[in-house]
N, CA, C and O atoms as a printed pandas DataFrame, in Angstrom:
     atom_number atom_name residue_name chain_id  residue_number  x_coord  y_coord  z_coord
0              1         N          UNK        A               1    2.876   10.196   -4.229
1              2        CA          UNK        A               1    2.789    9.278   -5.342
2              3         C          UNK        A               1    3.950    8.290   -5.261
3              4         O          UNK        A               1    5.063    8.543   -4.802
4              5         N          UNK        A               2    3.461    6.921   -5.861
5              6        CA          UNK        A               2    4.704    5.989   -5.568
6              7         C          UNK        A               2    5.784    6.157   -6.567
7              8         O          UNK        A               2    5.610    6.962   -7.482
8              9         N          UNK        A               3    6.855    5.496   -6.486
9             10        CA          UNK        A               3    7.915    5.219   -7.403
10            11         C          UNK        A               3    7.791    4.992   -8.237
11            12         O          UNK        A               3    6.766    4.312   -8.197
12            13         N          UNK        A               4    8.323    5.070   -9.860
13            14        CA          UNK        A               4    7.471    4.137  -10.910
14            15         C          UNK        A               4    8.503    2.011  -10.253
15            16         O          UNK        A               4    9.331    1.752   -9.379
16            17         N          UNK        A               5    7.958    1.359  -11.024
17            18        CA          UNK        A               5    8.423    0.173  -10.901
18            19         C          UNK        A               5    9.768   -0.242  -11.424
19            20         O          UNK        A               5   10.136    0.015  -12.570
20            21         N          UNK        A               6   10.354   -0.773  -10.706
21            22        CA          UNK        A               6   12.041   -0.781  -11.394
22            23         C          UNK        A               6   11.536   -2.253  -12.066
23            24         O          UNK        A               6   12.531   -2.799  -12.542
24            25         N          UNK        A               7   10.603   -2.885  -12.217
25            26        CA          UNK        A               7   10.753   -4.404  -12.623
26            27         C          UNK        A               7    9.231   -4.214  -13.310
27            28         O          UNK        A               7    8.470   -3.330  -12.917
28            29         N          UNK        A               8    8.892   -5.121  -14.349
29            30        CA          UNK        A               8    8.054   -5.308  -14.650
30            31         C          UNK        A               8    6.845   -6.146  -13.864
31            32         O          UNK        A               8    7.305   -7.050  -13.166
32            33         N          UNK        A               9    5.394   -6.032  -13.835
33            34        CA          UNK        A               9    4.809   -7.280  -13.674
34            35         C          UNK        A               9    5.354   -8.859  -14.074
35            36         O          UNK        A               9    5.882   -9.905  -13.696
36            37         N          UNK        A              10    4.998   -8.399  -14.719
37            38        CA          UNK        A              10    5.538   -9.929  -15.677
38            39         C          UNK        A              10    6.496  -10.105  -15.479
39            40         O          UNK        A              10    6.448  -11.316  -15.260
40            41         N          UNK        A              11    7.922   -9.709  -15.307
41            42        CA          UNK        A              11    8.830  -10.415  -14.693
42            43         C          UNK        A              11    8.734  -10.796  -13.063
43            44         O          UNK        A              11    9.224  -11.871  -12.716
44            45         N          UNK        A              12    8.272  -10.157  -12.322
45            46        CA          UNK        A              12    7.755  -10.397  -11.212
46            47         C          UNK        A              12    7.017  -11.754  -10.850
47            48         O          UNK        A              12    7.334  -12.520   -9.940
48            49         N          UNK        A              13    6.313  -11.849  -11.452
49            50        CA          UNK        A              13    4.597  -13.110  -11.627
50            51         C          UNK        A              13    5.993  -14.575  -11.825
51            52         O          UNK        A              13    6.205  -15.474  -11.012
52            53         N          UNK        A              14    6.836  -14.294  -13.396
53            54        CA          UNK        A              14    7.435  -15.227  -13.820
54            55         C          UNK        A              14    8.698  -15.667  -12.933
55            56         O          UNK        A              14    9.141  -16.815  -12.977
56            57         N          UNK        A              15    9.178  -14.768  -12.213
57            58        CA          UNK        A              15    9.937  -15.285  -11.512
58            59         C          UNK        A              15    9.806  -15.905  -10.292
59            60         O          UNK        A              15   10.592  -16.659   -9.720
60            61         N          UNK        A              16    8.280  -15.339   -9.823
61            62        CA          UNK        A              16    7.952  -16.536   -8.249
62            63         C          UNK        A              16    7.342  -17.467   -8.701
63            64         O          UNK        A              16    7.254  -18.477   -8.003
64            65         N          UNK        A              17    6.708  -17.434  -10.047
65            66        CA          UNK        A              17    5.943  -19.069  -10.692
66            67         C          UNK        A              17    7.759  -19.906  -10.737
67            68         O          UNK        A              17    7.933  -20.943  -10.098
68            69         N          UNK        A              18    8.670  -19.409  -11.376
69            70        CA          UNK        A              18   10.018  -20.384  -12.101
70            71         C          UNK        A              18   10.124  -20.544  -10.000
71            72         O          UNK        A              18    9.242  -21.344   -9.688
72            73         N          UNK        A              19   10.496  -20.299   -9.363
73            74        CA          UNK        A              19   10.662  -20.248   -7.879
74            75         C          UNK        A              19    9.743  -21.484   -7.417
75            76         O          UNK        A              19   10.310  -22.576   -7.373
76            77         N          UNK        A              20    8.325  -21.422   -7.053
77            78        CA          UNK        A              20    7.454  -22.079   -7.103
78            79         C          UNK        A              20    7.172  -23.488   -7.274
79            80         O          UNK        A              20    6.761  -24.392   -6.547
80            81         N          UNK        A              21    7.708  -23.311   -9.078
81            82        CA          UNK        A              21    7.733  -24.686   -9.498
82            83         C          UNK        A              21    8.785  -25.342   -9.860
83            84         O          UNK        A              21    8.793  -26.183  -10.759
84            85         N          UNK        A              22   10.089  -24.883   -8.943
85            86        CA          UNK        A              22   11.019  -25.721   -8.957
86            87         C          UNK        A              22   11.361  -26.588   -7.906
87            88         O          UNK        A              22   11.234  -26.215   -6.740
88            89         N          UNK        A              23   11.751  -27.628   -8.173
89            90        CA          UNK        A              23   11.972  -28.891   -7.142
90            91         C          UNK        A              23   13.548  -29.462   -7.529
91            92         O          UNK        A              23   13.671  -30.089   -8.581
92            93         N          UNK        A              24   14.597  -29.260   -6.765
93            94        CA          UNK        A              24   13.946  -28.524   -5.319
94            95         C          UNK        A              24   14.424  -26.773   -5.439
95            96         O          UNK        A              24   14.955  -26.174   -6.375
96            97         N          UNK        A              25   14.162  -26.485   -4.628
97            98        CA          UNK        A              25   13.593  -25.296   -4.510
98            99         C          UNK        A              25   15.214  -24.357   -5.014
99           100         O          UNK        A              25   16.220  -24.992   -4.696
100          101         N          UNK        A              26   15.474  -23.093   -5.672
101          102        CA          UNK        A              26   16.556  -22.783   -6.291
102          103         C          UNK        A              26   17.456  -21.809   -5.342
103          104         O          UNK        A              26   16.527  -21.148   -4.877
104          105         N          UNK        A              27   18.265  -21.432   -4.922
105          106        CA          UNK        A              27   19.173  -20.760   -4.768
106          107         C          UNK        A              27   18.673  -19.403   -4.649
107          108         O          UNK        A              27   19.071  -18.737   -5.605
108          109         N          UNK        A              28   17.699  -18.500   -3.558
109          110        CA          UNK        A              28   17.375  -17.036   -4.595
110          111         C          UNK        A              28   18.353  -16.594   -5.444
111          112         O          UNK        A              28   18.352  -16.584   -6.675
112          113         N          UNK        A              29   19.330  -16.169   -4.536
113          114        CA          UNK        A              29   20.638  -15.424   -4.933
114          115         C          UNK        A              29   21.122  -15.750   -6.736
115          116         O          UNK        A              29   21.340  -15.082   -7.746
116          117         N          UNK        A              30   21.106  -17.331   -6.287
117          118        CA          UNK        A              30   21.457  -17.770   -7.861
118          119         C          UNK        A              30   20.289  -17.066   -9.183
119          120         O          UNK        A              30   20.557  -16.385  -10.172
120          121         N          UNK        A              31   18.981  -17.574   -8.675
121          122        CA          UNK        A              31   17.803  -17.179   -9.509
122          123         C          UNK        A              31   17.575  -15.738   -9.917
123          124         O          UNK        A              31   17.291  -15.207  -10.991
124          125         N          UNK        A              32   17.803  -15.274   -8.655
125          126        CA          UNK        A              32   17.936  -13.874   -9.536
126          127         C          UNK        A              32   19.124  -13.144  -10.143
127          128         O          UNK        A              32   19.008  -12.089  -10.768
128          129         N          UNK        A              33   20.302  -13.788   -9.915
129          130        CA          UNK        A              33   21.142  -13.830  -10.981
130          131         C          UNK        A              33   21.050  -14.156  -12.710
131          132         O          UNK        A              33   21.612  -13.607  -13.658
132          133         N          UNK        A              34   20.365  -14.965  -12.661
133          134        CA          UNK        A              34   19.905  -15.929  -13.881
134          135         C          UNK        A              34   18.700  -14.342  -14.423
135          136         O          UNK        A              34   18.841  -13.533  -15.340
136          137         N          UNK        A              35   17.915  -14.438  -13.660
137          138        CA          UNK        A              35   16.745  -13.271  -13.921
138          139         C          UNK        A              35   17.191  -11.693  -14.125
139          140         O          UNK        A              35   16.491  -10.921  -14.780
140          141         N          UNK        A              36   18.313  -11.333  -13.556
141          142        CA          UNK        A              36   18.929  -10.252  -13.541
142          143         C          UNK        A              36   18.153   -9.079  -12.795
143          144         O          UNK        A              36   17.998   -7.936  -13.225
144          145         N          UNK        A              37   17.758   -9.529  -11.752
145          146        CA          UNK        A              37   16.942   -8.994  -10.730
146          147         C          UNK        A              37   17.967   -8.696   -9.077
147          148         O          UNK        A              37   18.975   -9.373   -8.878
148          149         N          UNK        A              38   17.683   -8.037   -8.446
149          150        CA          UNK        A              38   18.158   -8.177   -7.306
150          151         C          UNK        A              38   17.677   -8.912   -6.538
151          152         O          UNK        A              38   16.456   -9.002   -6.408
152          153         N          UNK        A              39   18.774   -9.804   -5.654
153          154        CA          UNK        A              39   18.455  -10.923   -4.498
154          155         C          UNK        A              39   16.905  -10.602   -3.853
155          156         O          UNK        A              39   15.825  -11.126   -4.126
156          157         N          UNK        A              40   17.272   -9.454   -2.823
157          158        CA          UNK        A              40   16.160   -9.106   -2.223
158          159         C          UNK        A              40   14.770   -8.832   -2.854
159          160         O          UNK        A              40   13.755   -9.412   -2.469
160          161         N          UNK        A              41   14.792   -7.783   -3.986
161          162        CA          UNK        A              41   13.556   -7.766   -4.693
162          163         C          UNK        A              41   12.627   -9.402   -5.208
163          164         O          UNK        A              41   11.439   -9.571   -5.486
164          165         N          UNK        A              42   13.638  -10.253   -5.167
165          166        CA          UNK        A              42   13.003  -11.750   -5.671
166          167         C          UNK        A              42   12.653  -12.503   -4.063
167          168         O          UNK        A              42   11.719  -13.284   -3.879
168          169         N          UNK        A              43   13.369  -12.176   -3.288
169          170        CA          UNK        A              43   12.940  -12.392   -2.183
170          171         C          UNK        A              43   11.346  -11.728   -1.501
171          172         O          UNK        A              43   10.369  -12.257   -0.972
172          173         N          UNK        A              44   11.547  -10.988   -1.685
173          174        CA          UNK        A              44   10.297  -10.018   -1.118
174          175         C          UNK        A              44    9.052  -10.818   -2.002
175          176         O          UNK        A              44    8.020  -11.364   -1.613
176          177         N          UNK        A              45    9.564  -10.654   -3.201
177          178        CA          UNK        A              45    8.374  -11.454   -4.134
178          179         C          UNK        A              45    7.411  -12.285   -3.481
179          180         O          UNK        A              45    6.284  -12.248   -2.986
180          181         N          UNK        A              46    8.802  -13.391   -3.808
181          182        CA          UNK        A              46    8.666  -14.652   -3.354
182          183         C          UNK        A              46    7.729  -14.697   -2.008
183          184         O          UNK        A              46    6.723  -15.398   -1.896
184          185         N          UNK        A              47    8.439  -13.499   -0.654
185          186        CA          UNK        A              47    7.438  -13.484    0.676
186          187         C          UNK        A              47    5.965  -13.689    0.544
187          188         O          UNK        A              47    5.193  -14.546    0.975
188          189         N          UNK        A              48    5.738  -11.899   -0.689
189          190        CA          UNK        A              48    4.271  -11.762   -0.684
190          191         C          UNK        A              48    3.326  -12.608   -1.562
191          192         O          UNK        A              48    2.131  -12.528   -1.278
192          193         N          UNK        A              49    3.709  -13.458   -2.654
193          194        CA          UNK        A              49    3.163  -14.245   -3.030
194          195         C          UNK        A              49    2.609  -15.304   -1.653
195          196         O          UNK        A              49    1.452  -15.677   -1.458
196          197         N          UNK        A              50    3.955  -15.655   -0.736
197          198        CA          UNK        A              50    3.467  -16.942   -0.040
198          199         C          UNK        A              50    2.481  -16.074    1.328
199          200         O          UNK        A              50    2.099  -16.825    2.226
200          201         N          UNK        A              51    2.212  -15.004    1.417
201          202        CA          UNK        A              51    1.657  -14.211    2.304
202          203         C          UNK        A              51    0.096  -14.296    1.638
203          204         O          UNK        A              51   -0.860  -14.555    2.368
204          205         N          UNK        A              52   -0.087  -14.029    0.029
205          206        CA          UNK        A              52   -1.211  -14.170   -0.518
206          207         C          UNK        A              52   -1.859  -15.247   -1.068
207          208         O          UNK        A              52   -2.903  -15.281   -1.719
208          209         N          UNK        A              53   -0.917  -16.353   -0.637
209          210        CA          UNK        A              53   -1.337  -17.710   -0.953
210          211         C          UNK        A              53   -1.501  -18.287    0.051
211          212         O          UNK        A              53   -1.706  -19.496   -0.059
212          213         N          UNK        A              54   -1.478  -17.500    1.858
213          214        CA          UNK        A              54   -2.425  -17.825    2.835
214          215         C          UNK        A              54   -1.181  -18.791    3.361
215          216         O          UNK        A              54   -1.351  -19.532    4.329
216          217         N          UNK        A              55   -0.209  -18.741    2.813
217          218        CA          UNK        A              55    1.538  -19.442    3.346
218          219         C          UNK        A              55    2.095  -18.724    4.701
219          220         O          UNK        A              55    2.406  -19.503    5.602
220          221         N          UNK        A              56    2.214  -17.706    4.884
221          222        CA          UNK        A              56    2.374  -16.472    5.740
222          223         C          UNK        A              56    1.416  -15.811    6.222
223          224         O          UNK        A              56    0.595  -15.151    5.587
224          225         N          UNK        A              57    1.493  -15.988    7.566
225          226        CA          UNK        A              57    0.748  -14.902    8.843
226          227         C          UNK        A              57    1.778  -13.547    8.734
227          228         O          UNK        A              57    1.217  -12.489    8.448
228          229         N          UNK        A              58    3.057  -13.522    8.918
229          230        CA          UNK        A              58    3.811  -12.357    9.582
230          231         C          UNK        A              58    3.475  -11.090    8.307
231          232         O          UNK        A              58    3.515   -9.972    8.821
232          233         N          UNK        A              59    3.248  -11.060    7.204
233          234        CA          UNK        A              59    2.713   -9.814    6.381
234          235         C          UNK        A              59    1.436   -9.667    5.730
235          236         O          UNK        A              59    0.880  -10.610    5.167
236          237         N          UNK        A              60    1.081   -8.797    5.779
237          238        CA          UNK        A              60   -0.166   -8.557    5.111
238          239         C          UNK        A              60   -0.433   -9.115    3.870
239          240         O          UNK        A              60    0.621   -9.200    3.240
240          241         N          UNK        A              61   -1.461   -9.565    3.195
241          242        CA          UNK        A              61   -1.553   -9.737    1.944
242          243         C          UNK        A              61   -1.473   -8.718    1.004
243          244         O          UNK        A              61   -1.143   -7.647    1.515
244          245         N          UNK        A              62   -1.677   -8.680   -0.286
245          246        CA          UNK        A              62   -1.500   -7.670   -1.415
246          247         C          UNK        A              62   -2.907   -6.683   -1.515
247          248         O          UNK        A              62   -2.930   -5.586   -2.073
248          249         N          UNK        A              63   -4.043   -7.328   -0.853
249          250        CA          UNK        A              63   -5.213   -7.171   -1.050
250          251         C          UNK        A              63   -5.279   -6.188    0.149
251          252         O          UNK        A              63   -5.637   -5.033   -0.080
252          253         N          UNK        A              64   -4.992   -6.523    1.274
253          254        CA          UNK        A              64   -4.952   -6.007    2.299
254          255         C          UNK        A              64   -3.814   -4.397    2.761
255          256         O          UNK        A              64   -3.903   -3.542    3.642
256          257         N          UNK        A              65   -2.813   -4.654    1.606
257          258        CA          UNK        A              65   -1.841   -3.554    1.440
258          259         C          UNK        A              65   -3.104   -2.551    1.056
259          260         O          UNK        A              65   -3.730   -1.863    1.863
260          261         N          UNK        A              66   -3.367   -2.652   -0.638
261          262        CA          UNK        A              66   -4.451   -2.387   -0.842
262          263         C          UNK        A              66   -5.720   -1.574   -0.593
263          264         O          UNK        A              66   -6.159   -0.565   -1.144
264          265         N          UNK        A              67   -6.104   -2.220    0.264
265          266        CA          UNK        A              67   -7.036   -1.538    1.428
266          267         C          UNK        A              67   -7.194   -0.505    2.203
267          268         O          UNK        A              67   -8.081    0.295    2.503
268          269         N          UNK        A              68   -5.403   -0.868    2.610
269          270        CA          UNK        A              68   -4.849   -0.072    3.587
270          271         C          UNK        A              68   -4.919    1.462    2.803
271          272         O          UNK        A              68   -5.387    2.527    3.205
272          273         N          UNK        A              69   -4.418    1.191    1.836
273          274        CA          UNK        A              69   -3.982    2.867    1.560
274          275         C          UNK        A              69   -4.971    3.082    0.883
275          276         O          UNK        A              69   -4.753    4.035    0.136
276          277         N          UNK        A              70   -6.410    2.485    0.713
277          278        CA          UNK        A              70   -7.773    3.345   -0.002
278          279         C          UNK        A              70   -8.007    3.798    1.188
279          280         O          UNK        A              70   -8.365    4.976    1.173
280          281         N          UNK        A              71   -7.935    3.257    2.359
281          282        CA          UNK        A              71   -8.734    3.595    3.433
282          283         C          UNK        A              71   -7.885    4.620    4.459
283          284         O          UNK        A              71   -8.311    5.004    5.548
284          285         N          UNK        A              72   -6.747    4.933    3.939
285          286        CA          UNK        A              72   -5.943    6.396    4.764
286          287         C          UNK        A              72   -6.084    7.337    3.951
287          288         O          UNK        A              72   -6.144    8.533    4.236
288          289         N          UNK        A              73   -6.152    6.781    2.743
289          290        CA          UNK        A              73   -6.563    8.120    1.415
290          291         C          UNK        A              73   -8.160    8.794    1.736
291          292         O          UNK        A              73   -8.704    9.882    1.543
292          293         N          UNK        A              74   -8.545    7.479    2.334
293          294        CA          UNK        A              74  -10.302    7.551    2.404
294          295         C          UNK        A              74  -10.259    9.271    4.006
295          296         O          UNK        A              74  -10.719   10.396    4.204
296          297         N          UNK        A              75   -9.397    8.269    4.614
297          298        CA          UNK        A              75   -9.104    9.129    6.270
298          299         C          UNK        A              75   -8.546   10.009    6.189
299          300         O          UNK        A              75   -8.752   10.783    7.124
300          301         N          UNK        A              76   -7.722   10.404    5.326
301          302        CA          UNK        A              76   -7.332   11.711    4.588
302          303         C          UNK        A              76   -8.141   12.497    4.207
303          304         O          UNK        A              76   -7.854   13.664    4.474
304          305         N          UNK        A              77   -9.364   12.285    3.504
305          306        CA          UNK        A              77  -10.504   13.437    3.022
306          307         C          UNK        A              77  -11.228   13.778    4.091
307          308         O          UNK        A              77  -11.543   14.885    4.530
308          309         N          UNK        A              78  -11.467   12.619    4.481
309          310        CA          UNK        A              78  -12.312   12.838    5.589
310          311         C          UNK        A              78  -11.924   14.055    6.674
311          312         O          UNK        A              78  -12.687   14.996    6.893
312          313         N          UNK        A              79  -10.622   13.891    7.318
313          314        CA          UNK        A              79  -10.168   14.794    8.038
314          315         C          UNK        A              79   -9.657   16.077    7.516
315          316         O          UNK        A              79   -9.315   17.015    8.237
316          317         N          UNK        A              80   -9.614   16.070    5.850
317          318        CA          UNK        A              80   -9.654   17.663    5.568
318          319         C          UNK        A              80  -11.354   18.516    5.414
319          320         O          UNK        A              80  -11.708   19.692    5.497
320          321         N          UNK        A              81  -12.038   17.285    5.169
321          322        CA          UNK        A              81  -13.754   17.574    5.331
322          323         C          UNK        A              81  -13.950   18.299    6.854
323          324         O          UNK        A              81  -14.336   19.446    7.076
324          325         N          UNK        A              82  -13.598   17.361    7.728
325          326        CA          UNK        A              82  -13.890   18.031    8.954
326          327         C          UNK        A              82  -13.108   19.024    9.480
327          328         O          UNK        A              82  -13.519   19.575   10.501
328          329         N          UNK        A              83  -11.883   19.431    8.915
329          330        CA          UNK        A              83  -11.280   20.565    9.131
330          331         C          UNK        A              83  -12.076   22.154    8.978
331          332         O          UNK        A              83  -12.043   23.225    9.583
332          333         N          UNK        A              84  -12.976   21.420    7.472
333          334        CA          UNK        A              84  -13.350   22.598    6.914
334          335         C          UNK        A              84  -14.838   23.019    7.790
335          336         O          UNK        A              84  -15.346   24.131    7.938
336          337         N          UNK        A              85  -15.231   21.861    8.220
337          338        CA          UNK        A              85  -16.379   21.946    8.655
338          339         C          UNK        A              85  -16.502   22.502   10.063
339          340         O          UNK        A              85  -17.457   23.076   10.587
340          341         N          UNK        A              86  -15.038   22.125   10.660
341          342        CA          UNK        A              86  -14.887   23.099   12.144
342          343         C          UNK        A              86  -14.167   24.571   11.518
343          344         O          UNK        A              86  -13.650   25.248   12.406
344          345         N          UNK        A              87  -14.086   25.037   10.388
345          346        CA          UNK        A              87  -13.851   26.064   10.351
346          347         C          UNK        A              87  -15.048   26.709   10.513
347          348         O          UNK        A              87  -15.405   27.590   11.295
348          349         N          UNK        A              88  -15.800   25.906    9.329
349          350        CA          UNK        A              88  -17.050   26.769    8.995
350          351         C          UNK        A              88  -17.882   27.014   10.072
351          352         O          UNK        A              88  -18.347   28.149    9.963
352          353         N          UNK        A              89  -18.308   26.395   11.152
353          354        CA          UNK        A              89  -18.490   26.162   12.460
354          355         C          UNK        A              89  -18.586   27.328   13.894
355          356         O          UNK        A              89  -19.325   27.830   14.742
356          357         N          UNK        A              90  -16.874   27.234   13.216
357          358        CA          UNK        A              90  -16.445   28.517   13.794
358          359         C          UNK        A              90  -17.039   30.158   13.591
359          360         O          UNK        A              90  -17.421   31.099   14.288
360          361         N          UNK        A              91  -16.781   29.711   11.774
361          362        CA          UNK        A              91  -17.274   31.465   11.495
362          363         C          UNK        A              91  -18.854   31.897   11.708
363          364         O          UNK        A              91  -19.362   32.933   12.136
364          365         N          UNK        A              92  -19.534   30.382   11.122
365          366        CA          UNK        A              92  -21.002   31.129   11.390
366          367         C          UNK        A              92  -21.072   30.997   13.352
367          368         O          UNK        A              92  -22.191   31.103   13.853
368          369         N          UNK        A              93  -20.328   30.861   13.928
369          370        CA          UNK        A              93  -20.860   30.790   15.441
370          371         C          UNK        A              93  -20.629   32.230   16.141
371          372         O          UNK        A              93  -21.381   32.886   16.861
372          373         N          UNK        A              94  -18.881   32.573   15.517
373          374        CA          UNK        A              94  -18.802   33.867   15.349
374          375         C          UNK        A              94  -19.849   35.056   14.898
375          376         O          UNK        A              94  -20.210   36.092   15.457
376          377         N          UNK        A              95  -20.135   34.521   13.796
377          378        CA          UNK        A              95  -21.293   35.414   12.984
378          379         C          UNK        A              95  -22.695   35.553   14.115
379          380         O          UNK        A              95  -23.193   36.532   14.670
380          381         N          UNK        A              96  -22.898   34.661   14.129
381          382        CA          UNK        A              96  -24.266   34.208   15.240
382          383         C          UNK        A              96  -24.458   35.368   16.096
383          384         O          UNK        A              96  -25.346   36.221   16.085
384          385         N          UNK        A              97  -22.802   35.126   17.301
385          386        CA          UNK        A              97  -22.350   36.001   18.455
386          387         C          UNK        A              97  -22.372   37.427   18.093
387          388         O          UNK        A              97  -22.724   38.320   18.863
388          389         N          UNK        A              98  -22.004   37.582   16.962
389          390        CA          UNK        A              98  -21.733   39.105   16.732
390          391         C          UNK        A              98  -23.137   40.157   16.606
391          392         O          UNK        A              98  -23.347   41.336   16.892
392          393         N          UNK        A              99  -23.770   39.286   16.149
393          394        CA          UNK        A              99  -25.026   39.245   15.149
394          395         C          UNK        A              99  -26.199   39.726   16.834
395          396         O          UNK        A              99  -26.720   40.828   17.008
396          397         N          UNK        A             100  -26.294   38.651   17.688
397          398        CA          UNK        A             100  -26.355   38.694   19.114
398          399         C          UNK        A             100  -26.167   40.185   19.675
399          400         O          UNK        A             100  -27.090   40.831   20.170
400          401         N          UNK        A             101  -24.884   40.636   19.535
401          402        CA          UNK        A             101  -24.584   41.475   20.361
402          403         C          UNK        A             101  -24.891   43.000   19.758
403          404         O          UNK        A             101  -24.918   44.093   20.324
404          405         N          UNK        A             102  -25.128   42.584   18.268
405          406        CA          UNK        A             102  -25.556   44.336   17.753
406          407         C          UNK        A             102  -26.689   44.288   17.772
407          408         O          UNK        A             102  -27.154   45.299   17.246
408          409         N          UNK        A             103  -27.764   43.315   18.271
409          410        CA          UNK        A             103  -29.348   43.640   18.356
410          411         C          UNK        A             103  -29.732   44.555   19.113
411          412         O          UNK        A             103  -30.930   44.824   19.198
């Protein structure tokens, strides 16, 4: 399970919109001073917004984070499904053999 959030949405959203729509462009360091956020956390923001606004190739989008972990959660069941299913596999093949040999 994840972390809870050290920052709100909404401060999040509001601080890469104030970022965004400033001309010219602000200081992070300063801005998130002003915001009372850490440098980096406003940085990162700032990345994945311009990653999901199709600004950035080098990271995934938010949508695509997303994805990612329905679809290892998804690959996760799956491979405890088939765990169970080569157990079960096992025992009735066992059973089968045994079954075989006391006729």
């Amino acid at each position: 399970m994840a972390a809870p959030k050290k920052y709100p949405d909404e401060l999040r959203e509001r601080a890469v919109r104030v970022y965004r729509e400033s001309e010219p462009k602000p200081v992070i360091r300063r801005l998130a001073e002003q915001l009372n956020v850490h440098p980096e956390a406003l940085r990162n923001w700032i990345r994945q917004d311009e990653a999901d606004q199709g600004e950035r190739a080098d990271r995934p989008t938010t949508d695509m984070i997303a994805e990612n972990r329905r679809l290892k959660r998804e690959n996760a069941e799956l491979q405890r499904v088939n765990e169970v299913l080569r157990a079960a596999s096992a025992y009735f093949a066992s059973e089968i053999d045994s079954t075989r040999r006391t006729s």
